[in-house]
LOGU-456526 format. One line per field, with one value per residue: residue number from 1; residue in one letter; x, y, z of N, C-alpha, C, O in turn. Coordinates in Angstrom, 3 decimals. Each point is the difference from the previous one (the first is absolute). Layout:
// residues N
pos	NUM,...
code	A,...
n_east	X,...
n_north	Y,...
n_up	Z,...
ca_east	X,...
ca_north	Y,...
ca_up	Z,...
c_east	X,...
c_north	Y,...
c_up	Z,...
o_east	X,...
o_north	Y,...
o_up	Z,...
This chain:
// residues 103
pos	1,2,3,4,5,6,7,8,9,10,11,12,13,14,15,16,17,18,19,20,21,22,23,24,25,26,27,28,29,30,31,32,33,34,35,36,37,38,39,40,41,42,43,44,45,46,47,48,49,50,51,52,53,54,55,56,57,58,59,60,61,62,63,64,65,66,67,68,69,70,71,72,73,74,75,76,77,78,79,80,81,82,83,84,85,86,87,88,89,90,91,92,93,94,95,96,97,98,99,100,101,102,103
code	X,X,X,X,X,X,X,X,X,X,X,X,X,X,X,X,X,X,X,X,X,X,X,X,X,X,X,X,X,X,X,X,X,X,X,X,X,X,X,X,X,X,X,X,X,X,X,X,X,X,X,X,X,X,X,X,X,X,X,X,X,X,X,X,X,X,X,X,X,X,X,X,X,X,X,X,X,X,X,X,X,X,X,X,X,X,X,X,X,X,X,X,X,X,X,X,X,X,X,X,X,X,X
n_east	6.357,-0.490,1.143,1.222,2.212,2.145,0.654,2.241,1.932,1.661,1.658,2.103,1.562,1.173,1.310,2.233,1.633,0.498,0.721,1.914,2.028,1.228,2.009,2.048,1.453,0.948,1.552,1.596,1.825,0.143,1.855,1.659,0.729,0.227,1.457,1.612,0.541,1.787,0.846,1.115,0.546,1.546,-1.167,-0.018,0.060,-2.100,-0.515,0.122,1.434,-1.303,-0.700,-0.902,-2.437,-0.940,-1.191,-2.191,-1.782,-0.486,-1.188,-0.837,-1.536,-1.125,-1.143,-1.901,-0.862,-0.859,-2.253,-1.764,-0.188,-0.806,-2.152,-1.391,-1.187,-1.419,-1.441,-1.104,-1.409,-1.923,-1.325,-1.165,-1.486,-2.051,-0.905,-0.807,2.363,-0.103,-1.943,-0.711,0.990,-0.498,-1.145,1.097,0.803,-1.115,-0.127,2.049,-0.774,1.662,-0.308,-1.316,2.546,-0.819,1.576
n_north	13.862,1.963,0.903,1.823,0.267,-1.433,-0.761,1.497,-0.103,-1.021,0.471,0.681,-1.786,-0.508,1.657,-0.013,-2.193,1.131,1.254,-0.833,-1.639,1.544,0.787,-1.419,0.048,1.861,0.740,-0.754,0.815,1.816,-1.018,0.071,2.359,-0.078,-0.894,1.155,1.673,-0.897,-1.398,1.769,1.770,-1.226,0.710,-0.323,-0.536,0.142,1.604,1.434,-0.465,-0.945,-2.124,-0.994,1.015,-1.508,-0.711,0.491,-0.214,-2.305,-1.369,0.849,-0.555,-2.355,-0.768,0.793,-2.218,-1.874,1.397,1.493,-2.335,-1.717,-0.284,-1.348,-1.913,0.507,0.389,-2.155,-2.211,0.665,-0.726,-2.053,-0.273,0.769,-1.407,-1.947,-0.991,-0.291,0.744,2.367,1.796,0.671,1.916,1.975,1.029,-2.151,0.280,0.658,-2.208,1.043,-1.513,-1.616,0.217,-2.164,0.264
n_up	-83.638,1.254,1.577,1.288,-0.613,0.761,2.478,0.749,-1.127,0.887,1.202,-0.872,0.266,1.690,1.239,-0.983,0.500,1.181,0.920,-1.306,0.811,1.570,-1.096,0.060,1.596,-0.374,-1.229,1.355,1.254,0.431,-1.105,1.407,-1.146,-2.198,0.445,0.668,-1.752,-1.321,0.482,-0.020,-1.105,0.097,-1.750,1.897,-2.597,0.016,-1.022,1.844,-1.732,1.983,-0.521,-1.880,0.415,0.449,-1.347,-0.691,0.316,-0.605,-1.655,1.526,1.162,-0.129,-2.054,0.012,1.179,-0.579,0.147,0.275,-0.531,-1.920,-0.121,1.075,-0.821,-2.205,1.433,0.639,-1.204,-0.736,1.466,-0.050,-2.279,0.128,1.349,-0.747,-0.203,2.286,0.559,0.077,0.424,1.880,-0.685,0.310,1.688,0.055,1.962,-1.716,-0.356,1.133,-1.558,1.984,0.186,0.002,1.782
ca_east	-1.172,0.184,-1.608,-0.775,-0.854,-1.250,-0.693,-0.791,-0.693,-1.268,-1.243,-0.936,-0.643,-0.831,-0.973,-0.859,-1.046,-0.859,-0.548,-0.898,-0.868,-0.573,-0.642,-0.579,-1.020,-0.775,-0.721,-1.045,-0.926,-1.157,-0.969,0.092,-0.626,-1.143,-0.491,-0.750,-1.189,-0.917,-0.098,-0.226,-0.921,-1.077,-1.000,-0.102,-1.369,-0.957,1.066,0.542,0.485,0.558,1.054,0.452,0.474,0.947,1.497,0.694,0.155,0.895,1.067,0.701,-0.083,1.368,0.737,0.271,1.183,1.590,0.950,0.330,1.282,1.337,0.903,0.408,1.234,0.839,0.031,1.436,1.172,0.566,0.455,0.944,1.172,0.103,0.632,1.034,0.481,0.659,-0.479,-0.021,1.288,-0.004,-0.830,0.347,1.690,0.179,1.348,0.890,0.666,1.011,-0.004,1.160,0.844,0.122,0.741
ca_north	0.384,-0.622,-1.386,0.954,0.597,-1.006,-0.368,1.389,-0.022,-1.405,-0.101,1.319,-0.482,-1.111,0.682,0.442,-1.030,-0.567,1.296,-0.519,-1.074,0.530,0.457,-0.821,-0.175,0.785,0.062,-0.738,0.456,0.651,-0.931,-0.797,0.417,0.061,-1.666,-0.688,0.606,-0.819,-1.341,0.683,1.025,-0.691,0.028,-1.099,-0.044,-1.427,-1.077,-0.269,-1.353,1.069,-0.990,0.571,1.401,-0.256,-0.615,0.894,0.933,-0.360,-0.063,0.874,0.076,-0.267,0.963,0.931,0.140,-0.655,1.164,0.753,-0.511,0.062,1.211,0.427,-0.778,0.538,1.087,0.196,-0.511,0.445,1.025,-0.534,0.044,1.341,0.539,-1.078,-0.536,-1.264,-1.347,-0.388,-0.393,-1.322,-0.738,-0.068,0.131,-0.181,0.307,-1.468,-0.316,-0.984,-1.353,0.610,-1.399,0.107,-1.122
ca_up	0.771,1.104,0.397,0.123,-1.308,-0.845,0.732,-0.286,-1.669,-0.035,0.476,-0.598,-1.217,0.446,0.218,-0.961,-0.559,1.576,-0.064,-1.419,0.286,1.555,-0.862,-0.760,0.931,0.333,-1.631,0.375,0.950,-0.792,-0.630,0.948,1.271,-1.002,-0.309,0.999,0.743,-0.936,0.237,1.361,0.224,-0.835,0.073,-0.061,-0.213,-0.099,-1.358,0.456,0.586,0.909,0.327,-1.282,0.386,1.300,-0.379,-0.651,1.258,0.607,-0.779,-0.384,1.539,0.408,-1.351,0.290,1.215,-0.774,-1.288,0.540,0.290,-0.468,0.086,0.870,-0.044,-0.369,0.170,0.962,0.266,-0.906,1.355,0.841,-0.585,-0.215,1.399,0.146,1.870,0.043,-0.631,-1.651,-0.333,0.575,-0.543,-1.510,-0.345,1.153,0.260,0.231,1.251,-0.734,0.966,0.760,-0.092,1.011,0.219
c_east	0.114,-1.069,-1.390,-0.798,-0.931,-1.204,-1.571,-0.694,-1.035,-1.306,-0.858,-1.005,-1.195,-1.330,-0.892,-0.835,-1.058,-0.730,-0.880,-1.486,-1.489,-1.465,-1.338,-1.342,-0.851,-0.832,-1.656,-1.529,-1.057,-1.038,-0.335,-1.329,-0.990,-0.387,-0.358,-0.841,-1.569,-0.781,-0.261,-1.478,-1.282,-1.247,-0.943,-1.558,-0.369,0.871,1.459,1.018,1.168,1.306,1.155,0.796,0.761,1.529,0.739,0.469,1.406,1.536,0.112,0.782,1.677,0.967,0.403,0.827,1.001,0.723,0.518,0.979,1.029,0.513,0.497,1.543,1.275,0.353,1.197,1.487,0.782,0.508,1.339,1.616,0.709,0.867,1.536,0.187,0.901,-0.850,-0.076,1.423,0.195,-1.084,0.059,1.476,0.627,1.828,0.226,0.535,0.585,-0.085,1.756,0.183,-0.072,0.861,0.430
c_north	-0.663,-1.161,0.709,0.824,-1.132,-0.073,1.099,-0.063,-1.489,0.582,1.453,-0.435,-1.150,1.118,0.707,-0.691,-0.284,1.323,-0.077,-0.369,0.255,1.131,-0.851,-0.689,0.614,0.249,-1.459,0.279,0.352,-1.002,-1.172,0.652,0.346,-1.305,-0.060,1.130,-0.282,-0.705,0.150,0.364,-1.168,-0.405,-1.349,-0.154,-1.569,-0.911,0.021,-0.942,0.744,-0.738,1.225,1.088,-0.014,-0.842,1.195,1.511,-0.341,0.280,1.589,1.004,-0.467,0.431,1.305,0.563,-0.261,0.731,0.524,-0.523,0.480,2.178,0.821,-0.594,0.197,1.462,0.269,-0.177,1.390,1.470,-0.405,-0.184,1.465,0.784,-0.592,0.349,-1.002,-1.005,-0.064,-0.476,-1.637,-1.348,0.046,-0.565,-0.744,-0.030,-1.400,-0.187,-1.556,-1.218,0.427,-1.745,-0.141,-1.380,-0.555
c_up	1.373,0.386,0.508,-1.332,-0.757,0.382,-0.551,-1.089,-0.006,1.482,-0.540,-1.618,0.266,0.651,-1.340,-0.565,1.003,-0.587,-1.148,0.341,0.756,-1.433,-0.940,0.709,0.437,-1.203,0.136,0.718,-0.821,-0.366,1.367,0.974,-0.681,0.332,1.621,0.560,-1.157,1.066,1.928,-0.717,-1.078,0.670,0.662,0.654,0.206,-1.005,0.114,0.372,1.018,0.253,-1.248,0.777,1.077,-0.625,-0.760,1.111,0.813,-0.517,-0.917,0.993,-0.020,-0.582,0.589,1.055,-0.404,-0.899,1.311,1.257,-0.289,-0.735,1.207,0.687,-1.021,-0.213,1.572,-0.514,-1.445,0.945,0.687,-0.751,-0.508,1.048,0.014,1.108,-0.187,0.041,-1.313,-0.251,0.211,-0.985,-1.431,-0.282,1.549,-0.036,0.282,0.911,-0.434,1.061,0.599,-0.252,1.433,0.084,1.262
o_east	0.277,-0.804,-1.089,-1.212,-1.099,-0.921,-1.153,-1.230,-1.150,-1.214,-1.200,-0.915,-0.973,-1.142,-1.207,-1.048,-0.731,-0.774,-1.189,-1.151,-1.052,-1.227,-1.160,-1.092,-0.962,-1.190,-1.093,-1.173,-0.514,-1.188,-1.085,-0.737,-0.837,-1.220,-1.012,-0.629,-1.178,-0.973,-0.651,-0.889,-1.135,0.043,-0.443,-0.519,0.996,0.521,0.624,-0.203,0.955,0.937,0.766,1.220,0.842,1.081,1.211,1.134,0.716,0.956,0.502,1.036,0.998,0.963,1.203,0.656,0.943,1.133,1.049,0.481,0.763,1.076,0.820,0.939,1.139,0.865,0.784,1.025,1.227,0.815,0.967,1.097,1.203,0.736,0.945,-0.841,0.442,0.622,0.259,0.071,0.304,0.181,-0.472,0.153,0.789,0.604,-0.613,0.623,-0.536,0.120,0.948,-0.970,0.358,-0.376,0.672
o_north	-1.199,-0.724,-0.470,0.147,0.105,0.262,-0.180,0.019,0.029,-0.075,0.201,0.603,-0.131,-0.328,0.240,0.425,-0.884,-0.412,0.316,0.408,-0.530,-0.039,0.287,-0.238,-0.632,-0.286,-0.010,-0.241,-0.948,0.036,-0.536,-0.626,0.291,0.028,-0.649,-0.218,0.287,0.748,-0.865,-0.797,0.356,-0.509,-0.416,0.137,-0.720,-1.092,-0.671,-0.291,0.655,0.707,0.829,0.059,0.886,0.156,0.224,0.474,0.838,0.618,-0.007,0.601,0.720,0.536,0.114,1.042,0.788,-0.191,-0.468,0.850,0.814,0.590,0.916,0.588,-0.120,0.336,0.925,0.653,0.075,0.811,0.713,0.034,0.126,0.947,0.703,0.585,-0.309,-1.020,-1.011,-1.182,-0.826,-1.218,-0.874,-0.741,0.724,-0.159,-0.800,0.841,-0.919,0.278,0.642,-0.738,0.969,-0.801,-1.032
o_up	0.031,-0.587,-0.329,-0.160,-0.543,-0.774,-0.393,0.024,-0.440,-0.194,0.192,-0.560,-0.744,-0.320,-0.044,-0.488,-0.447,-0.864,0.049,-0.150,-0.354,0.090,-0.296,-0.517,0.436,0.133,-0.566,-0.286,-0.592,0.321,-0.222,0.762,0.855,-0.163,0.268,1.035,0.211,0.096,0.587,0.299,-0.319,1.120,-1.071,1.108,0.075,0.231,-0.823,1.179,-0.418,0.370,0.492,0.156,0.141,0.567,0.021,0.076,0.549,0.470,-1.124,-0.286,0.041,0.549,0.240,0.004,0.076,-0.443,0.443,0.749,0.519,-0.102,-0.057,0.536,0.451,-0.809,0.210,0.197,-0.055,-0.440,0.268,0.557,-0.230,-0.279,0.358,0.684,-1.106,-0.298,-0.653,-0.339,-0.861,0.011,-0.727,-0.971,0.608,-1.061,0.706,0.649,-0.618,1.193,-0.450,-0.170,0.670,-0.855,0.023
């Protein structure tokens, strides 16, 4: 197998796992974005503890950016390996380079 077909077959397999993953992440969403329009649209009456609703507002809020981060983030890099090139080559299979004797 040359060094090109390898490169080819590891960065076409590493995109299929990134891709899993970009899936797996997303299967999330639903429940991330149920929880913070929970909690957006909540009701806030006299009994009320508004400090409570506001931490929670927050923290799902952030949850929810940080999903939609990282799939967006593995959703490139499973792009970026799918495409391969010479950086992928370079980053999966780097080319030897032999110490030079110097005297």
């Amino acid at each position: 197998m040359s060094r090109e077909n390898a490169v080819c077959l590891a960065s076409r397999v590493l995109a299929i796992l990134f891709t899993v993953f970009t899936l797996m992440e997303l299967s999330h969403l639903p429940d991330y974005v149920q929880s913070f329009v929970h909690y957006a649209d909540y009701e806030i009456r006299p009994s009320t503890d508004i400090q409570y609703l506001q931490y929670w507002r927050q923290h799902t809020l952030i949850g929810l950016g940080f999903l939609v981060a990282r799939i967006i983030g593995l959703a490139l890099v499973s792009r970026w390996f799918f495409k391969g090139g010479p950086e992928v080559g370079e980053l999966l299979l780097p080319p030897v380079v032999e110490p030079s004797v110097e005297r």
